[in-house]
N, C-alpha and C positions, 0 to 999 in steps of 0.2 A: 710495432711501435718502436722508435728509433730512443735510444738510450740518450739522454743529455747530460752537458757538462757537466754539468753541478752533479746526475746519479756518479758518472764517472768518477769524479774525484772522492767524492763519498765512500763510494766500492773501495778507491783504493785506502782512504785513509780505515776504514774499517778494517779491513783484511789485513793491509800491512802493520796495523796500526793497533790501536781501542778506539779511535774514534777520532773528532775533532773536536775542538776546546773550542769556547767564545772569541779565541783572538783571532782563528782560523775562520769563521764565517763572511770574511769577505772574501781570502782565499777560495775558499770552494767556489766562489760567484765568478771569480775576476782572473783568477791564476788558471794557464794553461795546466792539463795533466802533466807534463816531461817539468815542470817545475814544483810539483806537490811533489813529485817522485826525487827530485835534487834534494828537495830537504828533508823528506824521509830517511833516503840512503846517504848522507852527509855522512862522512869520517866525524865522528863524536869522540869526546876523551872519555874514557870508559871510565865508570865509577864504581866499586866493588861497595858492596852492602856490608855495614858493618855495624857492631852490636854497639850499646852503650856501655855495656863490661865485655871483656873477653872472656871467651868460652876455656874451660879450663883443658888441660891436657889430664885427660881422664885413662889412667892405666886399669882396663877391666879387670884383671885379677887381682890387683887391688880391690876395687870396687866388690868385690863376690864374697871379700871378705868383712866390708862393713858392716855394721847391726842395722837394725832396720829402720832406727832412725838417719841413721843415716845415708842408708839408702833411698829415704824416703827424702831428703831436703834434695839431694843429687836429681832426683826425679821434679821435684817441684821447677828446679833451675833450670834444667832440659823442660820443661812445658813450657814457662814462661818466656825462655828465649826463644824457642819455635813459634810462639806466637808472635815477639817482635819482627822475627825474619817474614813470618807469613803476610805479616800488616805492611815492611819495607818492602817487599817484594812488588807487594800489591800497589803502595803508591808511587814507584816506579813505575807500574805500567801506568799509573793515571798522570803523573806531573814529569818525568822524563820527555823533554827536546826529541831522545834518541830512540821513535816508538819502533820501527823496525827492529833493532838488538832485545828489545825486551820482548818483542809479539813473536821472534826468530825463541827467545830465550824460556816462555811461555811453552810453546811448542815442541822443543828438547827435553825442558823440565816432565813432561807427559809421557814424551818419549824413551827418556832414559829415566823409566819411574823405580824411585825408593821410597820406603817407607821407614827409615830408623828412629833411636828413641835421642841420640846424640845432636845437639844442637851444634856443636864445631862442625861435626861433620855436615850436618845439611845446608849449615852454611857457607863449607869449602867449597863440596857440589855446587849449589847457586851459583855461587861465582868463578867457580871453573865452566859451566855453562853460560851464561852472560858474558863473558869473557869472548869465546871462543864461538859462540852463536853464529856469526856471520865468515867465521873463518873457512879452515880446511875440515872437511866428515872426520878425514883418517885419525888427526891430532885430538880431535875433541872426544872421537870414540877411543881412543889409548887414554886419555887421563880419565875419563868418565870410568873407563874399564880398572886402573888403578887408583881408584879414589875409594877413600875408605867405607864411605856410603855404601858401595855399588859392593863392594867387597863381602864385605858385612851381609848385606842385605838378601847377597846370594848365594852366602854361606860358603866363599870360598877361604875364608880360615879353617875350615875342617878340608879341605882339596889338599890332601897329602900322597904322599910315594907309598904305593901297593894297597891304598884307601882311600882314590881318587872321588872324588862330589862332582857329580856331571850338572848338579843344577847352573852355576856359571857358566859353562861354553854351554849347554842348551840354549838357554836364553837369549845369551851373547850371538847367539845364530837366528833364532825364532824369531825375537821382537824387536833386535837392532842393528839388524844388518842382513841377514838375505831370504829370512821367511821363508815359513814352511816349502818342502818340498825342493828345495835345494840344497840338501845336505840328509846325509844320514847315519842311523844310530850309531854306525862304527865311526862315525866323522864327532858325532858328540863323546862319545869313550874316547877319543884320541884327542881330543882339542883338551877334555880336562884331564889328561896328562901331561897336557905343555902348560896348562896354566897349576899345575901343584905347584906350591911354596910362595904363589904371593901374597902378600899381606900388608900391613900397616903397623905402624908405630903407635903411640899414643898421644903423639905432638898431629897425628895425621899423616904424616908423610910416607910412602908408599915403599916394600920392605921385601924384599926377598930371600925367601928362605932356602937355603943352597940344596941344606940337609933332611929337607922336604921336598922338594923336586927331583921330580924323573927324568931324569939324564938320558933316557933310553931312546930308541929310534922309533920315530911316528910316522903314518901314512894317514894324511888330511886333505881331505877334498883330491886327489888321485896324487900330491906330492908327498915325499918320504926322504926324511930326513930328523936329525936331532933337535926339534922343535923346540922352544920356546913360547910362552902367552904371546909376546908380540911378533912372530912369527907367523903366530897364528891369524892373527888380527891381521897382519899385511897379505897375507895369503885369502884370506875373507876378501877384503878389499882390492886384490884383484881378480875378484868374480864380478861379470858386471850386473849378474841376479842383486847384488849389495847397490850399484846404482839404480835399478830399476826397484825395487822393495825397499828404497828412501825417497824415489820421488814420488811414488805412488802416496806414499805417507803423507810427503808436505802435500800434493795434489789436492789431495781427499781434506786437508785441514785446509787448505791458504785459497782453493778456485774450487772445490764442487766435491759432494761427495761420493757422486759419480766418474770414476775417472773415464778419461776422453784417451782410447786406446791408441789411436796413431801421436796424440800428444803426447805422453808419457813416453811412446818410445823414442823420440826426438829430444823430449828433455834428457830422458835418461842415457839417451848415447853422448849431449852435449856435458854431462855431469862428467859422467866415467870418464870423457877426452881430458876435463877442468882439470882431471885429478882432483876430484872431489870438492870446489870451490864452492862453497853453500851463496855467495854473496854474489856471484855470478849467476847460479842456477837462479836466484830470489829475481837477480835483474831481468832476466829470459822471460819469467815468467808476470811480472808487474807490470813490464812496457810491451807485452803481447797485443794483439788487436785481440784475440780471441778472450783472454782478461775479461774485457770491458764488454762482452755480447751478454745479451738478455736473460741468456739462459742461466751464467753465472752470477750475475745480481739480485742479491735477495732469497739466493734459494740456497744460503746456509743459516743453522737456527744458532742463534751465538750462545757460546758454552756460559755455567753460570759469573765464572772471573769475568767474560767479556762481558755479560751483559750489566755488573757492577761496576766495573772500570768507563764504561761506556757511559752510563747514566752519569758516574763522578766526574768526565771529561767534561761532559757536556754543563753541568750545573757546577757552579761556584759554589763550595759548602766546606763549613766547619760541621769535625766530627768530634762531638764532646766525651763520646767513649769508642774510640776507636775498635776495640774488641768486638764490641757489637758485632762488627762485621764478619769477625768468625763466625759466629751462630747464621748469619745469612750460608755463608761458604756452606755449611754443614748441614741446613735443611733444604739447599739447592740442589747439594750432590755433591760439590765438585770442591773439597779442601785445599788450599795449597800445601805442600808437603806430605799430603798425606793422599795420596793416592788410592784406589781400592784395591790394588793387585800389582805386580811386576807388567802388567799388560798397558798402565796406563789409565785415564778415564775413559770413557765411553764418548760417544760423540753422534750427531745428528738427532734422532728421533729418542734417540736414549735420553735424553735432559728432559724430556716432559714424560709426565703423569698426572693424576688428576689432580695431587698434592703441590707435586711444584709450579703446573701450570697457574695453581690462584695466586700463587704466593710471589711468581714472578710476575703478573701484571697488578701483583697489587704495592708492589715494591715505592711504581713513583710516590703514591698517597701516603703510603708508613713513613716514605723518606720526608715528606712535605710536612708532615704533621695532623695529615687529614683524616686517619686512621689508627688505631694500635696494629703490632704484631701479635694475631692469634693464634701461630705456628709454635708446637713446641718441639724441640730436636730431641728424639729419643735418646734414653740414656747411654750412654757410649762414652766412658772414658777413654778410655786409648785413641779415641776420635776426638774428644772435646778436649783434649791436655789438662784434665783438671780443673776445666770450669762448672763442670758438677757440683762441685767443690764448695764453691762460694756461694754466699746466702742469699736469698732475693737475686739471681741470676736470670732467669727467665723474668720473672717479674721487672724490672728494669729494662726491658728491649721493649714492652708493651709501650713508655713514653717516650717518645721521639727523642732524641739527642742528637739529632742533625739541626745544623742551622745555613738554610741557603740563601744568599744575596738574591733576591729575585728582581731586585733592581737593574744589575747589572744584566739578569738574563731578559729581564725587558726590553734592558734598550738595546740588546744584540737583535731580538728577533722583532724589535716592532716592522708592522707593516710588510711586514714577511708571510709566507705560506705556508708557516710550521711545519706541516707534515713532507712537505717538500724539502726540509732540511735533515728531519729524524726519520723518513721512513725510505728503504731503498725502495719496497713493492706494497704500494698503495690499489692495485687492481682491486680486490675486495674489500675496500675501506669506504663507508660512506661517510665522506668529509663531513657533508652537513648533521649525518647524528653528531659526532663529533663537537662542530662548532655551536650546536643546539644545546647542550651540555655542560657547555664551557662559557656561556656569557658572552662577554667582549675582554675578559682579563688573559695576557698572554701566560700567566702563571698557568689558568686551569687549563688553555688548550694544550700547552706542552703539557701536565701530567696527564691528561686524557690521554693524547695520541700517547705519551710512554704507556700507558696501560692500558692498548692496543695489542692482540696478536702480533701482528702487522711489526711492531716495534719489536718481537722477540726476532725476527729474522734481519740477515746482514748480508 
């Protein structure tokens, strides 16, 4: 069965994208692909995300010294800005022109995962990844590598002279750049003696400690000399295992979670020539013929941020308690900023269970008003940021607080095929249960097909 336009552009705005809005449904009909792709990848003026207060410049040993109220309002301030960041993040990827920088930014964020409790710093991170998402690897893995986030979070404040913390260069080799098997244990001992003494300020800014660092002469990855961190990091990135163990990554996220072996070594040898050009590799891989084959439409299951952002693209809606939406992020899986490990989230068949699978096709009807939420998020501070905290908190998600224009979404889809717009892979889909279910009102067929299987895949 031969692919059409309309899945075509679909594919791509999904993938490169979260989806397409109401204003794009003629688009998908009438616009060639190499022109969806012009204004995906359009040079955009980047917008840095930014708080309603500024985050304070927090000196931790100060901080160690507070009493415990006061440590305790510091922690209040750090939740509630994380959750503003987590909310702008989020509708960025839903109301942003520039969906490629942010699904590119999506993707990094995963990648280069932290977990801290500092609200400046996760939101320097963000925006040092948004920023730099569609740039150059080498650039974005050196400021990610010195960013206090990443610092902090791999415990390279304790990476001192003659009491080196291998956790830093391990990882810094394992999960962001050349993956198992490509380096070994004396390569991780000698990597975190070139990164002893760096650190951070308390404005953020990235710090190095003279008289903490090892001055001495290293031998990494078979060179030897008086290394330095970014030494090391350029020495990493000329192995082309670092380009092949990144494209595999974006492969396995952005086209199939199978990778395609003669593909991958073709991207990955046009990568490592780019000098690491991430915006190039994106372009290689979006205007592919192989992209748009059958095999890769529809046979990725969108993580829970896509499948939120994707519903919110699609439907015009006021959110009366935007929080709300944390608790969805939390009982999906998949939190922004807060990751489950340095590894990142999980991906493909890991998003469903018996629990998340009801709660994700029941999502369109909670959102419409047609149902309460009867999910409750187990207790987990450190996860929830202190919305534990608050009284009647679950109680309040049970009554809808979304309000959606269904007028507008009417008159986009009348006389249209519905599922031919929301679903990439309709094989197992019997339309007419479907439209049996649904009356003649375009409101209930689009919440059906959304709360379709069929609609968790992209």
């Amino acid at each position: 069965m031969s692919v059409s336009q309309l899945q075509k552009n679909k594919h791509l705005l999904l993938r490169a994208g979260f989806g397409f809005n109401l204003s794009q449904t003629k688009d998908l009909e009438q616009l060639p692909l190499t022109d969806i792709w012009k204004k995906l990848s359009a040079s955009y003026t980047f917008q840095p995300l930014a708080l309603k207060e500024v985050p304070e410049n927090l000196d931790y040993q100060k901080v160690s010294k507070l009493d415990a109220d006061g440590k305790k309002e510091i922690q209040k301030r750090n939740r509630r800005e994380n959750i503003e960041i987590n909310l702008k993040f989020l509708n960025f990827m839903v109301q942003s022109e520039d969906q490629l920088r942010e699904k590119m930014a999506f993707f990094w964020n995963g990648h280069f995962a932290t977990r801290v409790v500092s609200s400046k710093f996760n939101l320097q991170l963000l925006n040092t990844i948004r920023e730099k998402s569609l740039g150059n690897f080498g650039d974005l893995l050196k400021a990610v590598s010195q960013s206090p986030s990443m610092l902090q979070f791999l415990n390279n404040q304790q990476n001192k002279k003659d009491h080196p913390n291998e956790n830093f260069a391990r990882e810094v080799m394992e999960l962001f750049t050349l993956g198992r098997g490509n380096y070994t244990e004396k390569d991780i001992k000698e990597g975190a003696r070139a990164f002893t003494g760096w650190s951070f300020q308390a404005d953020g800014s990235f710090f190095e400690r003279p008289k903490q660092h090892d001055f001495g002469t290293k031998t990494f990855l078979g060179k030897t000399g008086n290394f330095d961190g970014n030494d090391i990091l350029n020495i990493i990135l000329d192995q082309k295992a670092t380009s092949k163990f990144i494209v595999t990554k974006i492969y396995r996220f952005f086209v199939n979670e199978k990778p395609n072996p003669s593909i991958i070594e073709h991207l990955s040898d046009q990568f490592y020539d780019s000098k690491y050009d991430i915006k190039k590799l994106m372009t290689e891989i979006f205007t592919a013929k192989w992209f748009y084959s059958e095999e890769n439409i529809g046979a990725k299951i969108k993580s829970p941020v896509e499948l939120m952002a994707g519903i919110m693209r699609i439907l015009p809606m006021e959110i009366a308690k935007p929080e709300n939406l944390i608790v969805y992020q939390k009982l999906l899986g998949q939190m922004l900023l807060y990751p489950p490990n340095v590894a990142g989230w999980p991906s493909g068949n890991s998003w469903i269970d018996s629990s998340t699978l009801m709660l994700r096709l029941q999502i369109p009807q909670i959102w419409s008003g047609l149902r309460p939420l009867e999910f409750k998020p187990k207790s987990d501070d450190d996860i929830e940021m202190g919305l534990k905290n608050a009284q009647n908190t679950y109680a309040s998600f049970k009554n809808p607080t979304i309000t959606i224009d269904w007028n507008l979404v009417e008159e986009a889809f009348k006389n249209k095929n519905i599922s031919d717009y929301l679903l990439q892979n309709k094989s197992s889909l019997d339309e007419k249960t479907v439209q049996q279910f649904s009356e003649s009102s375009v409101k209930q067929r689009i919440i059906n097909t959304m709360s379709t299987p069929e609609f968790q895949l992209c």
